[in-house]
C-alpha atoms as an extended CHARMM CRD file, in Angstrom:
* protein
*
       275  EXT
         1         1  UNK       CA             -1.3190000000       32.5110000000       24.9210000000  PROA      1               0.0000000000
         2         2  UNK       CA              1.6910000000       30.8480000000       26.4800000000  PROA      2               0.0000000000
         3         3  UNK       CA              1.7070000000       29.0360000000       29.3460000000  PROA      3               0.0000000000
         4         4  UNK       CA              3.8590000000       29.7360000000       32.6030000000  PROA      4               0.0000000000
         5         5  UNK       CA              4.9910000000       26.9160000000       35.1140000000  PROA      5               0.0000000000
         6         6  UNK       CA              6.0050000000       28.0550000000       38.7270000000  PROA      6               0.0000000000
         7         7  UNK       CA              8.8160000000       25.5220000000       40.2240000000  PROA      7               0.0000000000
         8         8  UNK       CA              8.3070000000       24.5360000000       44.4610000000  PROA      8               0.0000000000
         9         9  UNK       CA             11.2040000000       24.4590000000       46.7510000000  PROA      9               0.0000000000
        10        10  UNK       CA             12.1370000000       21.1520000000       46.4610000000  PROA      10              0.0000000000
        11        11  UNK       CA             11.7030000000       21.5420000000       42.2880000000  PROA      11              0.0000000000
        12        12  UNK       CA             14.2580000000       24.5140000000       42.4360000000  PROA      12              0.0000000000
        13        13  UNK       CA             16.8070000000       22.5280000000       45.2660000000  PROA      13              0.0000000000
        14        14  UNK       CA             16.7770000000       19.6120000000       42.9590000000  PROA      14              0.0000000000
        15        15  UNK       CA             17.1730000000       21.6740000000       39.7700000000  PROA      15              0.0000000000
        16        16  UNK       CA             20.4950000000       22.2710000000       41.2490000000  PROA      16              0.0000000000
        17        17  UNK       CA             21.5600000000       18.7460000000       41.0360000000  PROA      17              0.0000000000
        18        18  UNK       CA             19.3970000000       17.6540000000       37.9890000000  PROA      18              0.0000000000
        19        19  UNK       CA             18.5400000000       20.5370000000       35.4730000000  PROA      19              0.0000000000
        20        20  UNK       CA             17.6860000000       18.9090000000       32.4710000000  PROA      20              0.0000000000
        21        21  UNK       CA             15.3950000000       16.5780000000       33.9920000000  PROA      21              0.0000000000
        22        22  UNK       CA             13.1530000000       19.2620000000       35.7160000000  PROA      22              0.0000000000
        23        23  UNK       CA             13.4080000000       21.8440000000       32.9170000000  PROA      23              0.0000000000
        24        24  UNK       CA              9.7050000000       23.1450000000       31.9750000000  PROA      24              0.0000000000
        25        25  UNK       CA              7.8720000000       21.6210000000       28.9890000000  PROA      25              0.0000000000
        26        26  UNK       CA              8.4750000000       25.2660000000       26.8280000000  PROA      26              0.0000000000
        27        27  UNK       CA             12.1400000000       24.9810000000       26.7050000000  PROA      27              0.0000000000
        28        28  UNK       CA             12.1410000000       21.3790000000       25.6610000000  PROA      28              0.0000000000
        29        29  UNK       CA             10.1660000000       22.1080000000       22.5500000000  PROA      29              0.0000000000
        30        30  UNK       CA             12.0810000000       25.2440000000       22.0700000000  PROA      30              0.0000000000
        31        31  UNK       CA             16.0800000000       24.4470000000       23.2350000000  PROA      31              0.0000000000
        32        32  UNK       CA             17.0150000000       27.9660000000       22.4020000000  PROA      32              0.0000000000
        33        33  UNK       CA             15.1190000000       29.3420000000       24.8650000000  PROA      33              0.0000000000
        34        34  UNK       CA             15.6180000000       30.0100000000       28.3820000000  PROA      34              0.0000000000
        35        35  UNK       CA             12.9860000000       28.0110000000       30.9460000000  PROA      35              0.0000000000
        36        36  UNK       CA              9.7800000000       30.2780000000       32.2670000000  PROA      36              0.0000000000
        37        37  UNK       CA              9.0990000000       30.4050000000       35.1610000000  PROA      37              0.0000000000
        38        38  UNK       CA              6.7590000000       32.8450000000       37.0590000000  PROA      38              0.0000000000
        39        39  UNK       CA              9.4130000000       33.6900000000       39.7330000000  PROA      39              0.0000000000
        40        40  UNK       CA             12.9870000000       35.0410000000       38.6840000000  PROA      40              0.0000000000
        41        41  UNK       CA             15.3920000000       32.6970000000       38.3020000000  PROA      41              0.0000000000
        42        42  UNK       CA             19.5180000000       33.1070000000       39.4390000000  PROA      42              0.0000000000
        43        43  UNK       CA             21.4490000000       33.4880000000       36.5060000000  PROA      43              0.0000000000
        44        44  UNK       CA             24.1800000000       30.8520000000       37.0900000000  PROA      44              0.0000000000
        45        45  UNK       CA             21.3200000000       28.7840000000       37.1500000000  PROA      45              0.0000000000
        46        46  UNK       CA             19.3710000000       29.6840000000       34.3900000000  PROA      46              0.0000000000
        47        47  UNK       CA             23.1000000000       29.4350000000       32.4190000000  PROA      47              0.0000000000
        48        48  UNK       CA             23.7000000000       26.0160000000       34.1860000000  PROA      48              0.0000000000
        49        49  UNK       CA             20.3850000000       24.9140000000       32.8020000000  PROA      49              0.0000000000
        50        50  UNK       CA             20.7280000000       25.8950000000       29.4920000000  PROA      50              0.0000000000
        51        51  UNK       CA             24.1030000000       24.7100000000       28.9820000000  PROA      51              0.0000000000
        52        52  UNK       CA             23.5730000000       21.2520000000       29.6690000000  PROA      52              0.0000000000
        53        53  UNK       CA             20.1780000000       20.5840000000       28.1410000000  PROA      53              0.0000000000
        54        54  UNK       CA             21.6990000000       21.9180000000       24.8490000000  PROA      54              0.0000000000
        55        55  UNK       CA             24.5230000000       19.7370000000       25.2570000000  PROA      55              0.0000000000
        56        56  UNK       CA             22.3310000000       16.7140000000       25.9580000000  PROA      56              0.0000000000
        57        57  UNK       CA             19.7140000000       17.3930000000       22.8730000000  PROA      57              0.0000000000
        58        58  UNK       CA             22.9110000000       18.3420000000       20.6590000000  PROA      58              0.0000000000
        59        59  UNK       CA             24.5980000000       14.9720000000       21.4400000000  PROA      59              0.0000000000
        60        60  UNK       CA             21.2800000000       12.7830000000       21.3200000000  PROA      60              0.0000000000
        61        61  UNK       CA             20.2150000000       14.6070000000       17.9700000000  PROA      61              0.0000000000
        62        62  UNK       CA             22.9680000000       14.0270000000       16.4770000000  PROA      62              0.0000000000
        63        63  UNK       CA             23.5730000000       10.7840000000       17.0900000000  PROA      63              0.0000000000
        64        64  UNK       CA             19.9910000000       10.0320000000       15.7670000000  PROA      64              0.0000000000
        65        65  UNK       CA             20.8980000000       11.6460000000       12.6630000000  PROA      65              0.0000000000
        66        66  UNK       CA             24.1830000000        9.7690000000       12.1640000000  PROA      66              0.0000000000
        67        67  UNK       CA             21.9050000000        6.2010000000       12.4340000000  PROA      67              0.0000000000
        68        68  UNK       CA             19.2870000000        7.7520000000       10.1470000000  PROA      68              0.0000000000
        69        69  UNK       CA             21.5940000000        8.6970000000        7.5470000000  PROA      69              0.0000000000
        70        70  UNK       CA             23.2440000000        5.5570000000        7.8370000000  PROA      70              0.0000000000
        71        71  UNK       CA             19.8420000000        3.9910000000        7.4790000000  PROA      71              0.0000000000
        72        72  UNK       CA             19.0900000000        6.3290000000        4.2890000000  PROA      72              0.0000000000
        73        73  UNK       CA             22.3350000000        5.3350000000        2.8670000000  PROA      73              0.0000000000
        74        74  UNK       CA             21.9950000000        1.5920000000        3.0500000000  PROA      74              0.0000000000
        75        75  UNK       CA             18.4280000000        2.0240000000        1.9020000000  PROA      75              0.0000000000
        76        76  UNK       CA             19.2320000000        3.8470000000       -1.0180000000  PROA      76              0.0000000000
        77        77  UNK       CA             22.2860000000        1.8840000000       -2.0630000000  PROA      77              0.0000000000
        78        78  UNK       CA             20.3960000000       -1.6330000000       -1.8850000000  PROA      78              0.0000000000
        79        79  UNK       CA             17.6750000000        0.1690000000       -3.8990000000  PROA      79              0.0000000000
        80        80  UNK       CA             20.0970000000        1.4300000000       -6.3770000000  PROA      80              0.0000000000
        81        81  UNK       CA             22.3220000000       -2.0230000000       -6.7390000000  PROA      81              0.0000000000
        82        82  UNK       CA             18.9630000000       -4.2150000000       -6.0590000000  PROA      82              0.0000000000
        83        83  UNK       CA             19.1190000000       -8.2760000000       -5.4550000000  PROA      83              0.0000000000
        84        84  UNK       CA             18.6180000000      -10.6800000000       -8.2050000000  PROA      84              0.0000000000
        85        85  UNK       CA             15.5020000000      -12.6690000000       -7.8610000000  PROA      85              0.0000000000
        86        86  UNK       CA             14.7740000000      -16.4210000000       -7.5260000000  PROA      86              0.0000000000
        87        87  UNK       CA             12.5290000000      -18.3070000000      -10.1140000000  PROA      87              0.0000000000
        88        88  UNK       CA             10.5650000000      -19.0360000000       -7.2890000000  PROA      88              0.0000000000
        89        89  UNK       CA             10.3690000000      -15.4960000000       -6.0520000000  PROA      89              0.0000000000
        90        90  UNK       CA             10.1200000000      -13.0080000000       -8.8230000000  PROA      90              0.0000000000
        91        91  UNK       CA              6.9980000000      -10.9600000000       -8.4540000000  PROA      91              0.0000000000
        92        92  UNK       CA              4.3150000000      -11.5850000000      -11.4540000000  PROA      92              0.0000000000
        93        93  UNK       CA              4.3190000000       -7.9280000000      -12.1350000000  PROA      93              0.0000000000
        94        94  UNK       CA              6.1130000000       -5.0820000000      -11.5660000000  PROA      94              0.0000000000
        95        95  UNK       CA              5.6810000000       -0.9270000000      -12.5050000000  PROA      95              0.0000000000
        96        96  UNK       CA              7.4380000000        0.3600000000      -15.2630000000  PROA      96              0.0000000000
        97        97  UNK       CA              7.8290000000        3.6580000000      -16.7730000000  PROA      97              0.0000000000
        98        98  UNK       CA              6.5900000000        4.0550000000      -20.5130000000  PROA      98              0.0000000000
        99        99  UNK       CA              9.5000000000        5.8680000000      -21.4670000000  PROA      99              0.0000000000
       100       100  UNK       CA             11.5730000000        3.1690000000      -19.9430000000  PROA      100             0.0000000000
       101       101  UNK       CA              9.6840000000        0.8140000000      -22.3580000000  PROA      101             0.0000000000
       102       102  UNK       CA             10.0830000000        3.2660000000      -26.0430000000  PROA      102             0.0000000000
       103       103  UNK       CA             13.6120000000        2.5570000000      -25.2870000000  PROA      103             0.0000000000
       104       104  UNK       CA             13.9160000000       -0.7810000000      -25.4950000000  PROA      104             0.0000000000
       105       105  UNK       CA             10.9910000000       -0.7400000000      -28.4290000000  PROA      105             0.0000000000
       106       106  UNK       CA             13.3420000000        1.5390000000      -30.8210000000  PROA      106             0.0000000000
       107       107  UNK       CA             14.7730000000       -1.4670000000      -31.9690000000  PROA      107             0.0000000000
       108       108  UNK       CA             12.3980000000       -3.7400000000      -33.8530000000  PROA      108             0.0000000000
       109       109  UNK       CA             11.2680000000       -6.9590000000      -32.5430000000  PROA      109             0.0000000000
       110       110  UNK       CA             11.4410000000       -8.6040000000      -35.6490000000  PROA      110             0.0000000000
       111       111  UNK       CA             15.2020000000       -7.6480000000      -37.0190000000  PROA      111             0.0000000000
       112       112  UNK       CA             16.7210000000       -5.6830000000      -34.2340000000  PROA      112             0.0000000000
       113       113  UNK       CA             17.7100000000       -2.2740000000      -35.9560000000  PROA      113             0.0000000000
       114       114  UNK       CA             17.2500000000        1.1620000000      -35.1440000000  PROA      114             0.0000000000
       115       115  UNK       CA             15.1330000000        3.1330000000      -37.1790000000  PROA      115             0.0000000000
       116       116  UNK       CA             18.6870000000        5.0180000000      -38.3090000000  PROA      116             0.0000000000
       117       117  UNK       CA             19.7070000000        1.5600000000      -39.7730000000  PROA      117             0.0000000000
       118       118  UNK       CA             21.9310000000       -1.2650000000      -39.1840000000  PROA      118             0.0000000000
       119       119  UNK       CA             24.5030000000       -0.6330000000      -36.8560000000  PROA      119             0.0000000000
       120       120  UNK       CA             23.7500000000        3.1800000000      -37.2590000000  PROA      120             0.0000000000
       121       121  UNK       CA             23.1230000000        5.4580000000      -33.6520000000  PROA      121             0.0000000000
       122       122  UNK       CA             19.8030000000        6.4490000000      -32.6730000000  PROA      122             0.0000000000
       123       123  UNK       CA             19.2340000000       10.0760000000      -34.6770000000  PROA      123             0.0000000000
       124       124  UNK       CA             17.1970000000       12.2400000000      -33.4090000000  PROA      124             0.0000000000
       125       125  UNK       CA             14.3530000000       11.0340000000      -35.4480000000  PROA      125             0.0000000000
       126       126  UNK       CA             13.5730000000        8.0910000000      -33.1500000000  PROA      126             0.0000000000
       127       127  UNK       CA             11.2840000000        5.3490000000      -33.8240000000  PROA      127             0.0000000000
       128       128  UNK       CA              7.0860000000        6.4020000000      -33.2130000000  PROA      128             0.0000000000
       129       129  UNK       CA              5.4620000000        4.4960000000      -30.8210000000  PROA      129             0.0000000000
       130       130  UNK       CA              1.7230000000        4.6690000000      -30.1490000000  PROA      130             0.0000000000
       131       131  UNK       CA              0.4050000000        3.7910000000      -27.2320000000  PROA      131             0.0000000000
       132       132  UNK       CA             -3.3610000000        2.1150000000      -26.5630000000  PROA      132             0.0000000000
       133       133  UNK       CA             -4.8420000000        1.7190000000      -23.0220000000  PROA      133             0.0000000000
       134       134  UNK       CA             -7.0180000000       -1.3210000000      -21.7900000000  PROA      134             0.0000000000
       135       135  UNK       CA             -7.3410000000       -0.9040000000      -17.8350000000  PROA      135             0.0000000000
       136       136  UNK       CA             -4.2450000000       -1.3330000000      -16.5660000000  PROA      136             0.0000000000
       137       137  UNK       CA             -2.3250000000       -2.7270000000      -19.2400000000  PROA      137             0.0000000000
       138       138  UNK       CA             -1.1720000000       -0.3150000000      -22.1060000000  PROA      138             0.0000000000
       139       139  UNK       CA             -0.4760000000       -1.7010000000      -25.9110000000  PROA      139             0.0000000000
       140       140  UNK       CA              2.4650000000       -0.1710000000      -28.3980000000  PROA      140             0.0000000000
       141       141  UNK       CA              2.1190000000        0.0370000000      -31.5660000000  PROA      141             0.0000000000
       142       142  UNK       CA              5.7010000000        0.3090000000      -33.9370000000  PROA      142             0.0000000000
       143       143  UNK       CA              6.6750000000        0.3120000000      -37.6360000000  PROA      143             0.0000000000
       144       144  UNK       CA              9.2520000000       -0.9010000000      -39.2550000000  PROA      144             0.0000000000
       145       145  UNK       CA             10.5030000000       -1.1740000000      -42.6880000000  PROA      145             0.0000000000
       146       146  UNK       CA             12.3290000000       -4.3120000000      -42.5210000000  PROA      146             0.0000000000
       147       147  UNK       CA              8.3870000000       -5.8500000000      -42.7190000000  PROA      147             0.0000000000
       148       148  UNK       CA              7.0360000000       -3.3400000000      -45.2720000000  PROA      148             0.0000000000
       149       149  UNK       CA              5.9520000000       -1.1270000000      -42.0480000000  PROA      149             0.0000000000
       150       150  UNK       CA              3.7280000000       -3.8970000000      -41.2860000000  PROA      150             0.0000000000
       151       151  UNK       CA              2.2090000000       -2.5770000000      -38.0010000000  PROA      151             0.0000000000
       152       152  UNK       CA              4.0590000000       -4.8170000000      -34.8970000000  PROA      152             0.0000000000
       153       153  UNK       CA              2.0150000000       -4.4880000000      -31.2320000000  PROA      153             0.0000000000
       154       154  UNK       CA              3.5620000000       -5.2110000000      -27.3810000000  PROA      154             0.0000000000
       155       155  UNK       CA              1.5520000000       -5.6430000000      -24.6820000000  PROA      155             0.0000000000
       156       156  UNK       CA              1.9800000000       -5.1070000000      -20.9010000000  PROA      156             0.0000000000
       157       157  UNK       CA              0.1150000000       -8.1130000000      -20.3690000000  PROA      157             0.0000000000
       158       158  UNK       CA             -1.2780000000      -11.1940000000      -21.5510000000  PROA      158             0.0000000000
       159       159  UNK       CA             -5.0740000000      -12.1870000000      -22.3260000000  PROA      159             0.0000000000
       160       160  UNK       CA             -6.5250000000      -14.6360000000      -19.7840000000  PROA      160             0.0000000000
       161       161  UNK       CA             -6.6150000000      -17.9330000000      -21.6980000000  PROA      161             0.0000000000
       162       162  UNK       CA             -9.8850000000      -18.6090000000      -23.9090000000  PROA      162             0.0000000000
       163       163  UNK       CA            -10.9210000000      -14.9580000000      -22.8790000000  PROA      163             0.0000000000
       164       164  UNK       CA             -9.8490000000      -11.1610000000      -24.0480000000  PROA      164             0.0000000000
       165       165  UNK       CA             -9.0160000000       -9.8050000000      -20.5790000000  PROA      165             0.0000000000
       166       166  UNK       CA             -6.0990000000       -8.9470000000      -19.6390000000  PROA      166             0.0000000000
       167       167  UNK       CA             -4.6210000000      -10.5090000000      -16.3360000000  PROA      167             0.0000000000
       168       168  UNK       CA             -3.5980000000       -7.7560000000      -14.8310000000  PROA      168             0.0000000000
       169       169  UNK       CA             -6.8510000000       -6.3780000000      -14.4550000000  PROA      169             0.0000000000
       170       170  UNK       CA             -8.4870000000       -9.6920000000      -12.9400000000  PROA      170             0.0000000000
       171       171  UNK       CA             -5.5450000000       -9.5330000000      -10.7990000000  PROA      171             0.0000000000
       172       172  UNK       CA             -6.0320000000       -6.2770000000       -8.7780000000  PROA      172             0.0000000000
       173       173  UNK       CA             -9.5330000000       -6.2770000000       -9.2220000000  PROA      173             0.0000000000
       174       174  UNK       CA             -9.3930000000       -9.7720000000       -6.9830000000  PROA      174             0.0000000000
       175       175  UNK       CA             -6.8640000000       -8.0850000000       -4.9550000000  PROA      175             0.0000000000
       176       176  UNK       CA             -8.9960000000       -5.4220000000       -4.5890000000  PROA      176             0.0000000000
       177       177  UNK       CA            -12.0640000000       -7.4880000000       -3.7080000000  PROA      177             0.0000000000
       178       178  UNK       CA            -10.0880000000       -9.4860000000       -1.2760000000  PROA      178             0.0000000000
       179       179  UNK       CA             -8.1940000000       -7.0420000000        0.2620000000  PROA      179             0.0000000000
       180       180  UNK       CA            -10.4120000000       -5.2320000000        1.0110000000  PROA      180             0.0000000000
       181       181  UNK       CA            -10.0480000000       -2.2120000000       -0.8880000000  PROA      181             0.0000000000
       182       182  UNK       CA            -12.6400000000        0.0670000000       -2.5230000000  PROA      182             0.0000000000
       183       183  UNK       CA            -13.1400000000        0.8060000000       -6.1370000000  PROA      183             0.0000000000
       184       184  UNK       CA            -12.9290000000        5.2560000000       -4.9190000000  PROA      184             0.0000000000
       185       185  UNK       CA             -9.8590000000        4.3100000000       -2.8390000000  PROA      185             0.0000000000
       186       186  UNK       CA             -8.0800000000        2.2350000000       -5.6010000000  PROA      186             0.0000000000
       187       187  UNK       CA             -8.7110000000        4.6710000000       -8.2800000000  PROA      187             0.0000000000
       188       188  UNK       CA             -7.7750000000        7.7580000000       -6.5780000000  PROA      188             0.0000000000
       189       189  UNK       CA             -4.6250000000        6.1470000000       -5.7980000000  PROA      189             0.0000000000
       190       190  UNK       CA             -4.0350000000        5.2680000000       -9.0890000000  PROA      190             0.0000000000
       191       191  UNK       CA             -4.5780000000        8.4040000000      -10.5780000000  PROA      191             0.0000000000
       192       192  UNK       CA             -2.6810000000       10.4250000000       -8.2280000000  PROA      192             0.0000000000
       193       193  UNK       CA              0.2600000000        8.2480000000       -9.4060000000  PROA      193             0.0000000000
       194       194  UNK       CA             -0.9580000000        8.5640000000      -12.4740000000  PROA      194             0.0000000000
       195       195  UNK       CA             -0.7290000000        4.8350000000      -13.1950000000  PROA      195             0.0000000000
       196       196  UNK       CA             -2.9730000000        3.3530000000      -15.5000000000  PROA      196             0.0000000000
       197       197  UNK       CA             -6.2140000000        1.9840000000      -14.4080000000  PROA      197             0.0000000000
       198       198  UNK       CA             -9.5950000000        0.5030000000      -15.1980000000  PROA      198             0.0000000000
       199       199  UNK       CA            -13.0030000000        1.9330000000      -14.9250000000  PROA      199             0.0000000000
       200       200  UNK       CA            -15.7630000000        1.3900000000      -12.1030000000  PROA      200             0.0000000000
       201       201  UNK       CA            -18.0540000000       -0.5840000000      -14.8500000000  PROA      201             0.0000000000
       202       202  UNK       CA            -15.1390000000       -2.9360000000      -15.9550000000  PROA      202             0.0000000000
       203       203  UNK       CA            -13.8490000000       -3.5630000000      -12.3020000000  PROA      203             0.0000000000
       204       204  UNK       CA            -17.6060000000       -4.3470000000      -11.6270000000  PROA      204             0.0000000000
       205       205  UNK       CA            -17.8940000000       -6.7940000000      -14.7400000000  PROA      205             0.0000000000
       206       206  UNK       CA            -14.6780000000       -8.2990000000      -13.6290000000  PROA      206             0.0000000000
       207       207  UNK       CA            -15.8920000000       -8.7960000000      -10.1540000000  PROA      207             0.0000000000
       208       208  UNK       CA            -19.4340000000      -10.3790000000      -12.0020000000  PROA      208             0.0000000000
       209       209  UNK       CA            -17.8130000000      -12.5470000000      -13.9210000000  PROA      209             0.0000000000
       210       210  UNK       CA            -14.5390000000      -13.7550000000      -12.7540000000  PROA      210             0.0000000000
       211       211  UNK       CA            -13.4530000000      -12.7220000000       -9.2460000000  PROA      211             0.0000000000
       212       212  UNK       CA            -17.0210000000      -13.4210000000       -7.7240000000  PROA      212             0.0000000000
       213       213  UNK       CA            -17.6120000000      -16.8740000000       -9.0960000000  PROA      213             0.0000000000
       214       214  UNK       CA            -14.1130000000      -17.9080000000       -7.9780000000  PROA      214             0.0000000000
       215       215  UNK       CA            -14.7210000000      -16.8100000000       -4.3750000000  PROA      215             0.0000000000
       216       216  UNK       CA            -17.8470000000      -18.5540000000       -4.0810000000  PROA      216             0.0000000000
       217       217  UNK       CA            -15.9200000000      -22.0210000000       -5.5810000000  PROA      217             0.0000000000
       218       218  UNK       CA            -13.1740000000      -21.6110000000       -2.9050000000  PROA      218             0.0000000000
       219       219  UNK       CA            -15.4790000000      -20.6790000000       -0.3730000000  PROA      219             0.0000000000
       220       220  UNK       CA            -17.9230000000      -24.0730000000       -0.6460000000  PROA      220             0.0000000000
       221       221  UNK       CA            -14.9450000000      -26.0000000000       -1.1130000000  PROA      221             0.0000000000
       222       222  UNK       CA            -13.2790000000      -24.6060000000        2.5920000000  PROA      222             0.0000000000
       223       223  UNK       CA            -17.1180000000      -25.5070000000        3.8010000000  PROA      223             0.0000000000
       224       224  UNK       CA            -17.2440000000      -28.8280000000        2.6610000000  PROA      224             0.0000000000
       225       225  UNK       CA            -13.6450000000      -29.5030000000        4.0380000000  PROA      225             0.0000000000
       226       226  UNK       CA            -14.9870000000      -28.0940000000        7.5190000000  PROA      226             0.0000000000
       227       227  UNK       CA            -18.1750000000      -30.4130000000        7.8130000000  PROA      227             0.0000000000
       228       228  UNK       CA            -15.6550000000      -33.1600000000        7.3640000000  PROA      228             0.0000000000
       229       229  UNK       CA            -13.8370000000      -32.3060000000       10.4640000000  PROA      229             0.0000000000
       230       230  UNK       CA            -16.7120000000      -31.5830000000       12.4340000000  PROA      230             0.0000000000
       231       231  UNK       CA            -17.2280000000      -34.3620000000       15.1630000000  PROA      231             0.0000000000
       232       232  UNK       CA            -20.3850000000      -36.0850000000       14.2920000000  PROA      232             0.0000000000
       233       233  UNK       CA            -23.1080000000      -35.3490000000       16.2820000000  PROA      233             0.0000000000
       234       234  UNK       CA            -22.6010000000      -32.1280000000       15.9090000000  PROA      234             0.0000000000
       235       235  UNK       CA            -23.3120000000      -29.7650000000       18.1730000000  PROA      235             0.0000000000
       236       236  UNK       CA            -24.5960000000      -26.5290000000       16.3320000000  PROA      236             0.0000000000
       237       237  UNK       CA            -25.3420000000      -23.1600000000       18.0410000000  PROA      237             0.0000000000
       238       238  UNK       CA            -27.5550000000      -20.6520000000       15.9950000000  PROA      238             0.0000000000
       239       239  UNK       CA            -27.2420000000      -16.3430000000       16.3060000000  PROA      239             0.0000000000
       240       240  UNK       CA            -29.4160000000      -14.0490000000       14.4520000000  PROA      240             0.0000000000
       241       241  UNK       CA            -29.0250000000      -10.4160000000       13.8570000000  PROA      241             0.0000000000
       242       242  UNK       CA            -31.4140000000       -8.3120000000       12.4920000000  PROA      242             0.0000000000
       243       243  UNK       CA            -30.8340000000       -5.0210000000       10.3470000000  PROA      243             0.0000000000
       244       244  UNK       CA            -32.7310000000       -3.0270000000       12.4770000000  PROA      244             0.0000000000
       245       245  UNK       CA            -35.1020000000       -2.7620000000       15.6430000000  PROA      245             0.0000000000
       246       246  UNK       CA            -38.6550000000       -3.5770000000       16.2910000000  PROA      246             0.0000000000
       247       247  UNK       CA            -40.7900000000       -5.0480000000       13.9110000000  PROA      247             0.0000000000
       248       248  UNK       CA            -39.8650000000       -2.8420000000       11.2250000000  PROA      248             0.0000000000
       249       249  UNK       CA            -37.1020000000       -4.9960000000       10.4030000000  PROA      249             0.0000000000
       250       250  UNK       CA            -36.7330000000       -7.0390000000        6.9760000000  PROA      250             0.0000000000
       251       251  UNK       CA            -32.8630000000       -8.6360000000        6.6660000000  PROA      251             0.0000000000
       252       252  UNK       CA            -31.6380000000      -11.0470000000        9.3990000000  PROA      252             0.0000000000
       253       253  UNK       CA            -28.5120000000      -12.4630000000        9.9350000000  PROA      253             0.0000000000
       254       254  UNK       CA            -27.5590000000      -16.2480000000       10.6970000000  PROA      254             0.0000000000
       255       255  UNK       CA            -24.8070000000      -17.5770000000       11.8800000000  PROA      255             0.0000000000
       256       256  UNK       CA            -23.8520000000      -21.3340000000       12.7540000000  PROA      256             0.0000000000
       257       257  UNK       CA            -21.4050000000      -21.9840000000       15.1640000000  PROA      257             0.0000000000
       258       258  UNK       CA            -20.2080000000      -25.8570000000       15.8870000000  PROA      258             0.0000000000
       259       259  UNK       CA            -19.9300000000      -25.5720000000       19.7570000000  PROA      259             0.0000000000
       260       260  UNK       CA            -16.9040000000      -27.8220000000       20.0940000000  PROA      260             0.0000000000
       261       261  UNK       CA            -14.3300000000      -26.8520000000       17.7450000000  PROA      261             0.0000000000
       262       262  UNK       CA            -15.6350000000      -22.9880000000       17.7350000000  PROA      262             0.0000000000
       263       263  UNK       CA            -15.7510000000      -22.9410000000       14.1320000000  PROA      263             0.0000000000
       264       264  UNK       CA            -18.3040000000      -21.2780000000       11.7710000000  PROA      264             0.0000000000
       265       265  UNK       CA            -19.9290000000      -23.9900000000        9.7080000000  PROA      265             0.0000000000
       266       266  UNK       CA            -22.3850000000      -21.2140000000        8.0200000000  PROA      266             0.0000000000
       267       267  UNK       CA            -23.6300000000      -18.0370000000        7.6370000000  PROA      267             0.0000000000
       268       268  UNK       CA            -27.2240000000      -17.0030000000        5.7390000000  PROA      268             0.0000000000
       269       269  UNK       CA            -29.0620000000      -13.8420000000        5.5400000000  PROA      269             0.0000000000
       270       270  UNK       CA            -32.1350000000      -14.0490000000        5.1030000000  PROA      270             0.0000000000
       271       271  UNK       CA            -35.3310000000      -12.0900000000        4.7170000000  PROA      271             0.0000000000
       272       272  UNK       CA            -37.4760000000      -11.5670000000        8.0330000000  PROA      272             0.0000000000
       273       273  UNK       CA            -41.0610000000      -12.2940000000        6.6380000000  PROA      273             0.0000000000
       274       274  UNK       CA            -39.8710000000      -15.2320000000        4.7510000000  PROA      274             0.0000000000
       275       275  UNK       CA            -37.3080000000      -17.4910000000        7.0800000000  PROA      275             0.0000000000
């Protein structure tokens, strides 16, 4: 059901002098249109109106197209030339398309060649590669004859030292962890890009045994910095939260607040019939 605005006297008398300023809410969304109103408008009006509110949104719109192409073109042509990177700044990883990578794996990595033979083009009967998925790094597999088809792997990533995980996967699993991100929300987004990615029991294990432990080093080591700084007395102010109302509750939360520099020296939860 559309709507229908009525314009006063002094609406309609200034309409005269400013028509695109007082032109009804309808005819903005819709240029094309003529404004409604639920009295009859003059004609030389009405044409007056239209006229120039066309010619305004025509010039405005285009001129915000002209900067956004601009802006798409620059975009687009720094993305397609790209900037080298610093030693400093290159990023640790970075995504790549497995195609992208059988390319540069048709020649061998021990003697170079093609599978068609030295200095020979790539025939159509290109060089196998298998491919073997550990979270989010992905292994190849390749043959060649120059090593009695000795099988030769490649791998996306390296194993943490003294350990057989891959970094990658400690990585955004303590990216994850810090971020914070959940395991549904990571893995949904990984799939619909259809990137690789680990399972919910391996990015728990990896929490267990790597990301958690590290968190709780940093963290007592921040804590032990902080007590150092506190001024000494201190002067410690204690809040408690508990999980839920009345006596039926069973967690509580404390925190420990040092009154003079406003910083949190600790934080404990503890169980209500035991504290």
């Amino acid at each position: 059901m559309s709507s229908r605005r009525a314009f006063t006297t002094s609406q309609k008398r200034r309409l005269g002098e400013e028509p695109s300023e007082l032109e009804p809410s309808s005819s903005r969304m819709h240029p094309s249109s003529p404004p409604t109103t639920s009295s009859p408008c003059p004609s030389n009006l009405t044409g007056t109106v239209e006229t120039e509110f066309d010619e305004r949104v025509s010039e405005v719109s285009d001129n915000e197209y002209e900067e956004l192409d601009s802006e798409n073109d620059y975009q687009e042509e720094e993305d397609y030339e790209g900037h080298e990177l610093e030693d400093d700044k290159k990023p640790k990883y970075a995504l790549v398309e497995l195609a992208q990578i059988e390319k540069l794996l048709q020649r061998c990595m021990l003697c170079g060649k093609l599978p068609s033979g030295p200095g020979g083009r790539l025939s159509q009967n290109s060089r196998k590669v298998t491919w073997t998925q550990n979270g989010t790094n992905v292994t190849a597999t390749i043959r060649c004859a120059c090593n009695n088809s000795v099988t030769q792997r490649w791998a996306g990533q390296e194993f943490l030292p003294e350990t057989r995980t891959r970094s990658g996967n400690i990585a955004l699993t303590a990216a994850a962890q810090v971020g914070p991100v959940s395991f549904p929300d990571l893995s949904a987004m990984f799939r619909s890009a259809k990137i690789a990615c680990f399972s919910k029991s391996n990015f728990q294990k990896i929490s267990k045994y790597y990301v958690y432990p590290c968190i709780e080093e940093e963290y007592y080591k921040q804590q032990s910095d902080l007590l150092r700084e506190i001024p000494d007395p201190a002067n410690i102010a204690l809040d408690g939260q508990y999980d839920s109302p009345g006596f039926s509750a069973e967690m509580a939360a404390i925190t420990a607040i040092e009154q003079t520099t406003k910083q949190v020296v600790n934080i404990s939860v503890v169980c209500y019939n035991k504290h």
